[in-house]
C-alpha positions as CSV (number, residue, x, y, z in Angstrom):
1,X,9.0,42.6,-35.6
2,X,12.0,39.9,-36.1
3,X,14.7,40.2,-37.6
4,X,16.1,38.7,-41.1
5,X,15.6,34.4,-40.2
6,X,19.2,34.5,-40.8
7,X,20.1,36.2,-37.6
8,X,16.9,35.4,-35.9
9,X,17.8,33.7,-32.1
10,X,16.5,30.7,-30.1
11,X,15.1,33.9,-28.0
12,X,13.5,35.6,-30.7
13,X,11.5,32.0,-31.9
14,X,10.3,31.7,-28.2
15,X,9.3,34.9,-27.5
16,X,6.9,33.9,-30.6
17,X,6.1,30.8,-29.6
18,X,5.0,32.4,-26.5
19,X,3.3,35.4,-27.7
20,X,1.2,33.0,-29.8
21,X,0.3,31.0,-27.4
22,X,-1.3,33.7,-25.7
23,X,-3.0,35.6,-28.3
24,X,-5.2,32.7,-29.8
25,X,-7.2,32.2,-26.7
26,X,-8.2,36.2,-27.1
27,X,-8.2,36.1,-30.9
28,X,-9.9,32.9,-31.8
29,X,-13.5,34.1,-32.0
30,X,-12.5,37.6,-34.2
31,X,-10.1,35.3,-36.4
32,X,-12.7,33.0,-37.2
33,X,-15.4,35.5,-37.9
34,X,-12.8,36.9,-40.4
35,X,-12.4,33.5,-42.1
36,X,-15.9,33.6,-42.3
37,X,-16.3,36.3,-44.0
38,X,-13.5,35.8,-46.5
39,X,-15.0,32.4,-47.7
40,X,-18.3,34.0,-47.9
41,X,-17.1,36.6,-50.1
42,X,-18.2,36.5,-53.8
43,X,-14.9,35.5,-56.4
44,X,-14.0,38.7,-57.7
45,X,-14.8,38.7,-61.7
46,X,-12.1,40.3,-64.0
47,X,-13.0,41.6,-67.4
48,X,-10.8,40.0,-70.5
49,X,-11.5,42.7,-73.9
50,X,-9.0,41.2,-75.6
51,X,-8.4,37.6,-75.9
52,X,-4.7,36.2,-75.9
53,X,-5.1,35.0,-79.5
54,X,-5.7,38.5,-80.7
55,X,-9.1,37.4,-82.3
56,X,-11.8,40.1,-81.9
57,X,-14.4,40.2,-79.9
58,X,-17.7,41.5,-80.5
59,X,-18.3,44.6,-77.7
60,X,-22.0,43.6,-77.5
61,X,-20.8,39.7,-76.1
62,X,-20.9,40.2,-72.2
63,X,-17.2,39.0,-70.7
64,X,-16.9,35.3,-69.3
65,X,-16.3,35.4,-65.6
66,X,-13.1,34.5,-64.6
67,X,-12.3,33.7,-60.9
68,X,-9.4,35.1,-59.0
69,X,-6.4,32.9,-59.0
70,X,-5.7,33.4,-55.0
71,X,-8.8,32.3,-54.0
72,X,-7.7,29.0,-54.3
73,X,-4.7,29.5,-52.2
74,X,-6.8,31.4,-49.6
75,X,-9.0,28.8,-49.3
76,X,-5.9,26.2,-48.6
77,X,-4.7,28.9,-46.4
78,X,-8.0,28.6,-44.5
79,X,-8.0,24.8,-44.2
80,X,-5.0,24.9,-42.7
81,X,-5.2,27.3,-40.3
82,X,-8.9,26.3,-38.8
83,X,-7.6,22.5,-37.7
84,X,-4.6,24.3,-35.9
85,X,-7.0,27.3,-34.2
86,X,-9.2,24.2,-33.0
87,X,-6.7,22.1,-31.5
88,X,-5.3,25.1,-29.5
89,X,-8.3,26.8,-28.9
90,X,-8.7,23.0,-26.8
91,X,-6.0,23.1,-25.1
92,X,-6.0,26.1,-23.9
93,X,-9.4,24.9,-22.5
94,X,-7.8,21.6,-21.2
95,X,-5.0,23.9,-19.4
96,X,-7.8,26.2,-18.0
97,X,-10.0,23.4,-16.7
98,X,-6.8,21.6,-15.4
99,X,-5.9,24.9,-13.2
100,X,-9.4,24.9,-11.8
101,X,-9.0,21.8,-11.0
102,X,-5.7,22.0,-9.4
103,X,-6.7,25.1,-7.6
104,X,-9.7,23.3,-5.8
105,X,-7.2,20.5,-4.5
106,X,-4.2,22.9,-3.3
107,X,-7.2,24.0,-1.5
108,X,-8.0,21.3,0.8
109,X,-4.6,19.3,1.0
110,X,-3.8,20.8,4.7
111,X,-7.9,22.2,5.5
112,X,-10.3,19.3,4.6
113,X,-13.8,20.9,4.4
114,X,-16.5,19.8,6.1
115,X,-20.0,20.4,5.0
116,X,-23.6,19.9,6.0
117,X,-26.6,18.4,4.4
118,X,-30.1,18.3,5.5
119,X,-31.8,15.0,4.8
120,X,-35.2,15.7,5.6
121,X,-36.7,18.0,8.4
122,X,-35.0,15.3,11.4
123,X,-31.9,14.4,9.6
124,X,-28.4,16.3,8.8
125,X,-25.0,14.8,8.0
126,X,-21.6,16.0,8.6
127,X,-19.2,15.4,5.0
128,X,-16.0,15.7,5.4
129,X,-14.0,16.9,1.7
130,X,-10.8,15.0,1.1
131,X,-8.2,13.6,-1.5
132,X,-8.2,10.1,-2.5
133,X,-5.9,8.6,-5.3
134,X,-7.3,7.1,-8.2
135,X,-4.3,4.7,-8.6
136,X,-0.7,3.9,-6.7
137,X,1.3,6.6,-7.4
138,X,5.4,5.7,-6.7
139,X,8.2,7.6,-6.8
140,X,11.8,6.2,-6.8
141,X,14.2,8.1,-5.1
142,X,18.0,7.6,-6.0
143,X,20.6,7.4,-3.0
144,X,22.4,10.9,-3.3
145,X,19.7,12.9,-4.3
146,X,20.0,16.4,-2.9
147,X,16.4,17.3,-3.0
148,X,14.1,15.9,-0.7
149,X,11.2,18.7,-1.8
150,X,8.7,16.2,-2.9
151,X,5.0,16.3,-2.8
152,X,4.0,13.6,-0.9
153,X,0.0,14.1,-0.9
154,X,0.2,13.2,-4.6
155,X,3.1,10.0,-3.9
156,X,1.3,6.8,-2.1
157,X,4.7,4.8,-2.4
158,X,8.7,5.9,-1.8
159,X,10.9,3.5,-3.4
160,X,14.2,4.0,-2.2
161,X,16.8,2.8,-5.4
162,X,19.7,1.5,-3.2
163,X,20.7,-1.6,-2.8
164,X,23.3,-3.0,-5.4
165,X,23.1,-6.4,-5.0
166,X,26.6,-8.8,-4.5
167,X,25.4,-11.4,-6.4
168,X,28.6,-13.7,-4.6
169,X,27.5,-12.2,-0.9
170,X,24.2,-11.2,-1.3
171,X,24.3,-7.9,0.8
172,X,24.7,-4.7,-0.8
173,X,27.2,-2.6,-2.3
174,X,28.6,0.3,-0.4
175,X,24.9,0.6,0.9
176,X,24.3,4.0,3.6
177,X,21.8,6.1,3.8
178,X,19.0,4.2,4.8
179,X,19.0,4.2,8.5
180,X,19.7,8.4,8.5
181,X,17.8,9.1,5.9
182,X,15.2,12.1,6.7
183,X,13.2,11.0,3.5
184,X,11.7,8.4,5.0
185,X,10.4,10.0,7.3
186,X,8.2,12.4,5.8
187,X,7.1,9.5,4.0
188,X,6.0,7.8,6.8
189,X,4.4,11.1,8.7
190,X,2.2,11.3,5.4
191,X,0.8,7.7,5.9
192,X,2.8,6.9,2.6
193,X,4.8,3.4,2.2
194,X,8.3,3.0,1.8
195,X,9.9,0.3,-0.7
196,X,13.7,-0.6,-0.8
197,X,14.4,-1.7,-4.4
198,X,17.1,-4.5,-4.5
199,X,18.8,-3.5,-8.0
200,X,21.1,-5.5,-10.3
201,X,21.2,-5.3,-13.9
202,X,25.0,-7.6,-15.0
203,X,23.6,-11.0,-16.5
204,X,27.0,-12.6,-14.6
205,X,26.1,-11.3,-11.2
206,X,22.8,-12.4,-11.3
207,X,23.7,-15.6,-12.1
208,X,26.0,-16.1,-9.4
209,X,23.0,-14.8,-7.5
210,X,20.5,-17.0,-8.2
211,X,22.2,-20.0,-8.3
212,X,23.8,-19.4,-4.9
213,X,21.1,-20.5,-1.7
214,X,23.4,-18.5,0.7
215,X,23.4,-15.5,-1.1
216,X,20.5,-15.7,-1.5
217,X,19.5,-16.5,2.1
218,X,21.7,-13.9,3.2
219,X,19.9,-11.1,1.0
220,X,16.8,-12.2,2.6
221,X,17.5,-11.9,6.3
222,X,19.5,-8.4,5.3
223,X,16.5,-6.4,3.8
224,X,14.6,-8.0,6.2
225,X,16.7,-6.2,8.9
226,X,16.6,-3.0,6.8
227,X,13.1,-2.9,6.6
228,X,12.3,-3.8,10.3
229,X,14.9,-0.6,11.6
230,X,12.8,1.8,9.9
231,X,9.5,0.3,9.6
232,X,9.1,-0.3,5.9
233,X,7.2,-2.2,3.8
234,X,8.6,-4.4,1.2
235,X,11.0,-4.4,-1.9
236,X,10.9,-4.3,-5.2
237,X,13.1,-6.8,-7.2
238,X,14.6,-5.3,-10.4
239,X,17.0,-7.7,-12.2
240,X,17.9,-6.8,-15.6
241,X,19.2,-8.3,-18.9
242,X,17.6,-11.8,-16.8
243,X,18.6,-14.9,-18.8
244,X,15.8,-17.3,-19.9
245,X,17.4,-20.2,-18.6
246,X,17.2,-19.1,-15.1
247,X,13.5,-18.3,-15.3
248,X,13.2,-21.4,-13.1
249,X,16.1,-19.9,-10.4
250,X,13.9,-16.7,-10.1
251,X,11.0,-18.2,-9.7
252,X,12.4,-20.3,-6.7
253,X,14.5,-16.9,-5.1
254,X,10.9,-15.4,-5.3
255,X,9.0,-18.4,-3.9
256,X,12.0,-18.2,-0.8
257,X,11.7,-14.2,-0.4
258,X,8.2,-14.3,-0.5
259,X,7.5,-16.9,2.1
260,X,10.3,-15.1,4.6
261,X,8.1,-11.6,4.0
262,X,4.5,-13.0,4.7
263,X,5.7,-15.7,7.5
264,X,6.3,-12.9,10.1
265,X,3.8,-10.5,12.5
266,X,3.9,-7.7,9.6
267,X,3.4,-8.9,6.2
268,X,6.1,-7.2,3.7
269,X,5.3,-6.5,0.0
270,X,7.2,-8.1,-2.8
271,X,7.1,-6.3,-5.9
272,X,8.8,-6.9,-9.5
273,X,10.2,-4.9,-12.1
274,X,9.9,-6.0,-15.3
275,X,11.4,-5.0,-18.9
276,X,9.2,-3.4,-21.3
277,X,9.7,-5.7,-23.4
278,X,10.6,-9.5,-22.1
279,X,11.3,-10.8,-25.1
280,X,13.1,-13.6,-24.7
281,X,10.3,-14.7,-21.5
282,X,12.8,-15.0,-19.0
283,X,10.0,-14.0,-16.0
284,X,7.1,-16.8,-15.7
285,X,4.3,-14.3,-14.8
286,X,2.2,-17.3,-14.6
287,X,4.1,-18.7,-11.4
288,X,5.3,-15.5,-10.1
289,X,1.8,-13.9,-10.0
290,X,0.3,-15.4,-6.7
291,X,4.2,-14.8,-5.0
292,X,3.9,-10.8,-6.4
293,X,2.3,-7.4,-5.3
294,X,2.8,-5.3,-8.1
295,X,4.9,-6.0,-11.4
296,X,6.3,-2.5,-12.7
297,X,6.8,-2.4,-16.5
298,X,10.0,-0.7,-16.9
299,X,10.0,2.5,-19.3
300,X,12.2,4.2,-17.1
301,X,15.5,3.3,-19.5
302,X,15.6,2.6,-23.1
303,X,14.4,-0.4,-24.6
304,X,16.2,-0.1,-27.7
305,X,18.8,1.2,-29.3
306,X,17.1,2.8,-32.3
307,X,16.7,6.9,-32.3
308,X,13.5,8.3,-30.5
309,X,11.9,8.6,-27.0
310,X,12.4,6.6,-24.0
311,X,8.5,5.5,-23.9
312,X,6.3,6.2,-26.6
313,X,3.1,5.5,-26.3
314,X,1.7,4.5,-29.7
315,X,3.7,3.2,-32.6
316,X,4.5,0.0,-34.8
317,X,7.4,-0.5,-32.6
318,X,7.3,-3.9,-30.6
319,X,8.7,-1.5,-27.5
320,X,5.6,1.1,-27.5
321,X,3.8,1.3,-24.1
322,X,0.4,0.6,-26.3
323,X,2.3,-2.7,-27.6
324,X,4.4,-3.7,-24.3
325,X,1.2,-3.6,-21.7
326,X,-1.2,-5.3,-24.1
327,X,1.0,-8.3,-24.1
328,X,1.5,-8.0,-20.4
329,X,-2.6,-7.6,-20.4
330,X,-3.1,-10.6,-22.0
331,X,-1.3,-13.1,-19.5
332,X,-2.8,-14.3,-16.4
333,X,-1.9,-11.0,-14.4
334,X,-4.6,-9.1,-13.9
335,X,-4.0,-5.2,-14.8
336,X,-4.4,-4.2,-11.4
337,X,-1.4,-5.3,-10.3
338,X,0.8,-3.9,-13.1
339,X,2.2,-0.4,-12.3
340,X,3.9,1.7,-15.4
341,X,7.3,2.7,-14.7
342,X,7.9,6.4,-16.7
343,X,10.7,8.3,-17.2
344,X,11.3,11.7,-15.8
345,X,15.3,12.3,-18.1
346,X,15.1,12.2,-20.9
347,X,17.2,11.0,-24.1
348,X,20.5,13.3,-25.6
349,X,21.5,12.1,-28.9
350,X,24.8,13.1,-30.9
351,X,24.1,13.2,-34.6
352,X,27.2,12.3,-37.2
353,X,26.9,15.4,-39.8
354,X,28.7,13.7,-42.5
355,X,26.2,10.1,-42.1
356,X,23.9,11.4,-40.3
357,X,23.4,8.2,-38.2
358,X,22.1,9.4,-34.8
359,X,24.1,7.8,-31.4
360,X,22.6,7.4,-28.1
361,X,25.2,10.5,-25.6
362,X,23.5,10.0,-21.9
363,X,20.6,10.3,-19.8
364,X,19.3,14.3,-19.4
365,X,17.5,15.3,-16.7
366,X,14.1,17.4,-17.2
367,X,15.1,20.1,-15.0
368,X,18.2,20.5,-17.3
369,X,16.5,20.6,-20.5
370,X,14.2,23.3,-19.2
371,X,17.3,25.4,-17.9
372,X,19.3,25.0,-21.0
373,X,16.7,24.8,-24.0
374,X,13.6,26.8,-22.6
375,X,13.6,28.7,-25.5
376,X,14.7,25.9,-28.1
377,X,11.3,24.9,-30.6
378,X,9.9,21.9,-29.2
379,X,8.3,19.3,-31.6
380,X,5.3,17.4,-30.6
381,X,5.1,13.7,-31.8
382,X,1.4,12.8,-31.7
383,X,2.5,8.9,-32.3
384,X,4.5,9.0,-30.0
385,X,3.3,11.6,-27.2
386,X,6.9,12.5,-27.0
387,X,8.8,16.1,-27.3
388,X,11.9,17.0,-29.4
389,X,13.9,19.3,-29.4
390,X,16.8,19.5,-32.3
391,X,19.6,20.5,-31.3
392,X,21.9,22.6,-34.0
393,X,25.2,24.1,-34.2
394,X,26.7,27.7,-34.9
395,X,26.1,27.3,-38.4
396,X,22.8,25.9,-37.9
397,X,23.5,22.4,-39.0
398,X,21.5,19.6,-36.9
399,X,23.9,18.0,-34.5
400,X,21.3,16.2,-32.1
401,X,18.5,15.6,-30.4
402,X,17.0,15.5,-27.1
403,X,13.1,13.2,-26.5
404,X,11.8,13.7,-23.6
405,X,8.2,14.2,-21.8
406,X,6.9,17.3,-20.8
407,X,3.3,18.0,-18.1
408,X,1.7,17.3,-21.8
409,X,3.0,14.3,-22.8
410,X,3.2,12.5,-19.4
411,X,-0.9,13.6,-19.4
412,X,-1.2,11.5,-22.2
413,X,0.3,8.3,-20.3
414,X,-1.4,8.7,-17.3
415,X,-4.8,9.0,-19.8
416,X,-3.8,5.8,-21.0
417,X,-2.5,4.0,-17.4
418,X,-6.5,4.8,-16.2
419,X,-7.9,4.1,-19.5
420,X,-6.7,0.4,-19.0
421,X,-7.1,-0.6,-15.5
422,X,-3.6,-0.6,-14.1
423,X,-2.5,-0.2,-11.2
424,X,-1.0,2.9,-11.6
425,X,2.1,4.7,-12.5
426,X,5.6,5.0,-11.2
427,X,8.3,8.1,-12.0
428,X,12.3,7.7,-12.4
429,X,14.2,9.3,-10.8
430,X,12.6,12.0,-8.1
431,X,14.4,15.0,-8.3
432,X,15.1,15.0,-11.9
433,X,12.4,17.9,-12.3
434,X,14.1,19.9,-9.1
435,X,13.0,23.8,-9.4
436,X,10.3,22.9,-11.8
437,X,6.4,21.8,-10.7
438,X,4.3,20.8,-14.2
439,X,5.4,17.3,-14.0
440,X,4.0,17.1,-9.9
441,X,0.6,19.6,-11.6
442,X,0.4,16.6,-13.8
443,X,0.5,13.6,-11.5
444,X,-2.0,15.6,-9.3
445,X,-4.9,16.6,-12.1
446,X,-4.9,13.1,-13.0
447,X,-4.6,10.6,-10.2
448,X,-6.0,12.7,-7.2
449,X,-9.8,13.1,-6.6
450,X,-12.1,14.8,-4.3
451,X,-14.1,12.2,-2.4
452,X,-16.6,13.1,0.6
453,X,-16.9,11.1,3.6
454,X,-19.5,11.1,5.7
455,X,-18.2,11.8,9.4
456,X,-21.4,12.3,11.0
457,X,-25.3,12.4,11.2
458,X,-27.1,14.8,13.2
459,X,-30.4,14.6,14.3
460,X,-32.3,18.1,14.2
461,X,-34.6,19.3,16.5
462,X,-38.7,19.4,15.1
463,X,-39.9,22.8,14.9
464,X,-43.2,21.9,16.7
465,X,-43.0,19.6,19.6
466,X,-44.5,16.5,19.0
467,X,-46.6,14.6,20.8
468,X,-45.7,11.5,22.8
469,X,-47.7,8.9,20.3
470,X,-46.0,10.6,17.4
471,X,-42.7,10.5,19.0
472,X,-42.7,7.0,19.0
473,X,-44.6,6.4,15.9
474,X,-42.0,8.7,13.9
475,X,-38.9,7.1,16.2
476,X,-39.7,3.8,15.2
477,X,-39.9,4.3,11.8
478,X,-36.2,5.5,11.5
479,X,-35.6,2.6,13.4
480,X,-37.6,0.3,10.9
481,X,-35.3,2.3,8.0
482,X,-32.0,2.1,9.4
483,X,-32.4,-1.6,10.5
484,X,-33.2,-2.7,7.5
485,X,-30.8,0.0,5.6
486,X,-27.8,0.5,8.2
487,X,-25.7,2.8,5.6
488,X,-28.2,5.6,5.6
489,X,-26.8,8.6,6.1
490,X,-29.8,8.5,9.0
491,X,-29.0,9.8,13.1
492,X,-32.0,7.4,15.2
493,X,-32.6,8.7,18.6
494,X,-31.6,5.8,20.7
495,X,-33.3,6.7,23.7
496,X,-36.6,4.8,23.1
497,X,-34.6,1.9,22.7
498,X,-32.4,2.6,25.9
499,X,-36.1,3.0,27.5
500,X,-37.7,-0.3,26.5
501,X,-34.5,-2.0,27.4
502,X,-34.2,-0.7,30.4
503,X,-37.8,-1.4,31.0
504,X,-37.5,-4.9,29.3
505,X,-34.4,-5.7,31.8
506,X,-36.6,-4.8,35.0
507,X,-39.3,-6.9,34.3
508,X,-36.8,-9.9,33.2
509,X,-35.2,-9.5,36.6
510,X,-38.9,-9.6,38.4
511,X,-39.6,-12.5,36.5
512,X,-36.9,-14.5,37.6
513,X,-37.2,-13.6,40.9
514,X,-41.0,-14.4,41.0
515,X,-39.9,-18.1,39.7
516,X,-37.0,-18.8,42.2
517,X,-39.5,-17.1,45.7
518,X,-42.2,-19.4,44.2
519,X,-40.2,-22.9,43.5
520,X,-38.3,-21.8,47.2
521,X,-41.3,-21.7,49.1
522,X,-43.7,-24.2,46.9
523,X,-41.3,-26.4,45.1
524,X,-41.9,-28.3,41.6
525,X,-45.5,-28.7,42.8
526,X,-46.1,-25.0,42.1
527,X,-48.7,-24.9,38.8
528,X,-47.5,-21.7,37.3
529,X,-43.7,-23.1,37.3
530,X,-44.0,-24.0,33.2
531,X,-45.8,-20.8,32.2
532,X,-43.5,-18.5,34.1
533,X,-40.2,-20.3,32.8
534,X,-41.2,-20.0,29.3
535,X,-41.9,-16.6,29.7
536,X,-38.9,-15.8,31.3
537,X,-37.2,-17.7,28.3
538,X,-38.8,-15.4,25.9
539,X,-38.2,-12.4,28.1
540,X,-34.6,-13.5,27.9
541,X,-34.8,-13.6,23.9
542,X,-36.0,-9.8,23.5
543,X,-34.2,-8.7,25.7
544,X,-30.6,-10.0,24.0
545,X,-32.4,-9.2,20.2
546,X,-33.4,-5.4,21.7
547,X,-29.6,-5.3,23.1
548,X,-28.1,-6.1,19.9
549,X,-30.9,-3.5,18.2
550,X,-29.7,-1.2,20.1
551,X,-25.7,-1.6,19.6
552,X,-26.7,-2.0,15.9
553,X,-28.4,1.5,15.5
554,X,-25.5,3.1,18.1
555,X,-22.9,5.8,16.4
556,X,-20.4,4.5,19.0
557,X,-19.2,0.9,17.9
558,X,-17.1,2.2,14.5
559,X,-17.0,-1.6,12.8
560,X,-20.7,-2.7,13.7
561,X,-24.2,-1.6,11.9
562,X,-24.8,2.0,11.4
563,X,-21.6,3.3,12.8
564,X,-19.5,2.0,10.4
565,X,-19.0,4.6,8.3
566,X,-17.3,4.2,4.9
567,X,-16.7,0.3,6.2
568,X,-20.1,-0.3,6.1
569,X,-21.9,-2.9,5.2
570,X,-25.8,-2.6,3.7
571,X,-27.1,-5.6,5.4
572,X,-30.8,-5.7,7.1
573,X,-31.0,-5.9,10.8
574,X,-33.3,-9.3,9.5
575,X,-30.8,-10.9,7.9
576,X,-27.8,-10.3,10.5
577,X,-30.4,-12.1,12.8
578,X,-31.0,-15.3,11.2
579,X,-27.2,-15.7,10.3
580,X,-27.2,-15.7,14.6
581,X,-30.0,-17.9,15.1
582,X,-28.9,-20.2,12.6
583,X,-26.2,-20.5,14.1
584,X,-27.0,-21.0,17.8
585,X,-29.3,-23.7,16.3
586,X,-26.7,-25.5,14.4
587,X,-24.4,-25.2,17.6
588,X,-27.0,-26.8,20.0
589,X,-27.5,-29.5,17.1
590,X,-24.4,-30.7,17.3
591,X,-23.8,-30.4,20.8
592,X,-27.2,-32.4,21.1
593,X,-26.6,-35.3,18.6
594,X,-23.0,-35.1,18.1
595,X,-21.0,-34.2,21.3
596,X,-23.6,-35.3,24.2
597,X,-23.6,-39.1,22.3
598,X,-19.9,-39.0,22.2
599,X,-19.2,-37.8,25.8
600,X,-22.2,-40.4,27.3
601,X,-20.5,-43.4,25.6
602,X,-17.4,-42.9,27.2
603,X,-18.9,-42.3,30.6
604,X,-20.6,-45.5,30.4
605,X,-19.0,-48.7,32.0
């Protein structure tokens, strides 16, 4: 029982809140069934014997039914209530299907699984159970962050946010860190990548930047140091509050950077941020596409000043992610390359009691607003797919605000990021959810998968031995399959193969030694000598097409025919051997007409 609403506590409501939630998974079925029965229930009839007028009424006149009056209200009561049983009862479904799924991939993040499958009675192959990402997943990582407790099977990308640009010098401002940081290296040791993002957001220091060659120069060769010292690979350019009339200045410092990054042995990455919402088209996505990675659409900050979330996902607003990426979607980028940047603070607003005009406070982290307000009521805008909380004072009087986005919300965005092709999603700042793990749950139910590879094919031993015409007949007819079909999951036994060849290189060898004994001894006088060459040339022939049969049905060459694995590609045996005969014939064309001609002319006097 609670206490008078007066004196109930911020305690009390979530101890509700979270006694409700779980109750209607176990009452759902028995509330409906009562809801049921009530609106099934016959309207109760009430007996009038004496009008309201006061006129009489005759005793033998049966009573007009009259319905109860809180029917009505019962029946509102129901409408209500139904819609709201639903939408939990699927979420709580969601949630449930959402653990089992997490559960399966804690399971093989450090044990991939490998299974067996029987093909047929002959055949077997060896899959191997692993994660794969649906999309880039990137993390920034602020220098001074005191947590390095990441989950880096779930992150693809580091981006280390730490280079304040000197627009006069171009070098950095006060920059450490990078060649100590221990971050990094977990990174690396999970096969991860590892961006350095070169940051400025004052309109005047960018200005002096990009109108200044040697700054520029100098920023070039600097991150190009930093990134060869620990191995990196690439940056990511975020200048903010651009100005449209140096579009053209960018779009030259970009042209510069990115011919520096892909001129040397390793080819660097260069990668963009971009505002939200570029509305006064100070970045040329036209020219900087072919120069760019990945552009990151920046919903890390707010893009404007009026009261709400940091990123909402639908609304009228010109700043909506739904409104932002469909402009972006319509330009010459293709989505692939665009990567939304999401927020993991959130927004504290101070509310003015006596105007009630709401003013942007500071940046909250999500780990603080799950310390402080864990047991505040949390709105749910739908619109938006943003959380509130309202913040109140001792009196109970609205004084703030906080938006922010919770595992639910950020499930939303992520629905929407794979929904429309991008190429995938980056969070701001790493760390921000320290001590809590939803928001990592989240990134994992929705951009990891389970994917098999197949790591081997076996070929089982026949029950009954078989007998040495049916060996080959059977042998050959794998070979006849995986020729023509080299990605079959399909183990040939090679040894009839190694046998003809072996066989086939004898008899080659007694050829040729047959034809030099007999042109030794009887010279070109010797009949035979035309009949014996051509069938040593056609000897030669199979032998090199029953060679390359051979490597092309072998498990040992990883990048060639029906070892290639996952990198394999389904083309006949047939084929692959015309494209080589074509070629030998076009080769001895043009040494035949072409470079013989050419080389006898000039030896002529």
């Amino acid at each position: 029982m609670l206490r008078d609403s007066s004196i109930t506590t911020t305690k009390d409501l979530g101890d509700l809140k979270n006694d409700l939630t779980a109750s209607n998974k176990m009452q759902f079925d028995s509330l409906m069934k009562l809801i049921q029965e009530i609106k099934a229930q016959k309207p109760q009839k009430i007996e009038v014997l004496v009008p309201a007028d006061g006129t009489k009424v005759d005793p033998n006149t049966p009573p007009e039914p009259v319905s109860d009056p809180n029917t009505k209200y019962i029946n509102a009561l129901i409408d209500k209530l139904v819609p709201i049983l639903k939408d939990n009862k699927e979420i709580e479904q969601q949630k449930e299907a959402k653990q089992k799924k997490l559960k399966l991939l804690r399971s093989i993040y450090n044990h991939p699984s490998v299974f067996r499958d029987t093909i047929n009675d002959s055949t077997a192959v060896d899959y191997t159970v692993k994660i794969r990402q649906k999309a880039n997943v990137w993390g920034f990582y602020e220098y001074g962050t005191n947590t390095a407790n990441f989950d880096f099977k779930v992150l693809n990308t580091l981006d280390y946010f730490a280079y304040f640009l000197n627009g006069k010098t171009g070098y950095s401002k006060n920059f450490t860190g990078w060649d100590s940081l221990e971050v990094i290296k977990d990174v690396q040791y999970a096969r991860n990548k590892v961006i350095l993002s070169v940051f400025n957001d004052d309109a005047i220091n960018t200005a002096a930047f990009l109108t200044n060659e040697e700054a520029q120069n100098n920023m070039v060769n600097s991150t190009l140091n930093l990134l060869s010292s620990r191995n990196a690979d690439g940056v990511n350019i975020t200048f903010r509050n651009l100005n449209k009339k140096l579009s053209g200045n960018f779009v030259r410092f970009i042209t510069r950077l990115n011919k520096a990054y892909k001129s040397g042995k390793k080819q660097y990455s260069v990668n963009i941020t971009i505002p939200a919402f570029d509305q006064g088209h100070a970045y040329d996505l036209n020219k900087l596409d072919s120069l760019t990675d990945n552009f990151l659409i920046d919903f890390s900050v707010r893009t404007t000043t009026k009261f709400g979330p940091i990123a909402p996902l639908h609304q009228e607003s010109d700043y909506s992610i739904e409104s932002c990426v469909s402009r972006y979607l319509n330009s010459v980028v293709p989505p692939y390359k665009f990567i939304l940047l999401l927020p993991y603070n959130g927004t504290l607003w101070k509310t003015n009691i006596k105007t009630g005009v709401n003013t942007f406070n500071r940046y909250i982290p999500y780990s603080e607003i799950r310390s402080k307000y864990q047991f505040s009521p949390v709105e749910f805008d739908k619109v938006a797919a943003s959380s509130k909380i309202e913040l109140k004072d001792a009196n109970g009087i609205v004084n703030g605000a906080i938006w922010y986005d919770d595992e639910n919300t950020l499930d939303e965005k992520y629905d929407f990021v794979l929904q429309n092709g991008l190429g995938g999603v980056a969070v701001s700042p790493l760390g921000a959810d320290e001590g809590y793990g939803e928001l990592w749950d989240a990134l994992a139910s929705k951009f990891l998968k389970i994917d098999t590879v197949i790591s081997a094919r076996i070929n089982l031993k026949h029950a009954t031995k078989l007998s040495g015409w049916e060996y080959i007949k059977s042998t050959l007819q794998v070979y006849y399959r995986v020729l023509e079909h080299p990605c079959l999951p399909e183990n040939p036994d090679n040894r009839l193969i190694m046998y003809f060849n072996i066989f086939w290189v004898i008899l080659t060898l007694a050829t040729a030694v047959i034809l030099i004994y007999c042109l030794k001894n009887s010279g070109d006088t010797w009949q035979w000598k035309k009949p014996v060459i051509i069938t040593l040339i056609c000897e030669v022939n199979i032998l090199v097409i029953t060679i390359f049969m051979w490597l092309y049905l072998a498990d040992s060459i990883p990048w060639f025919g029906a070892g290639s694995g996952n990198n394999c590609i389904d083309m006949p045996f047939s084929k692959l051997l015309i494209i080589i005969v074509s070629g030998i014939l076009l080769g001895t064309a043009v040494m035949r007409f072409l470079i013989f001609p050419a080389i006898k002319k000039d030896d002529t006097p």
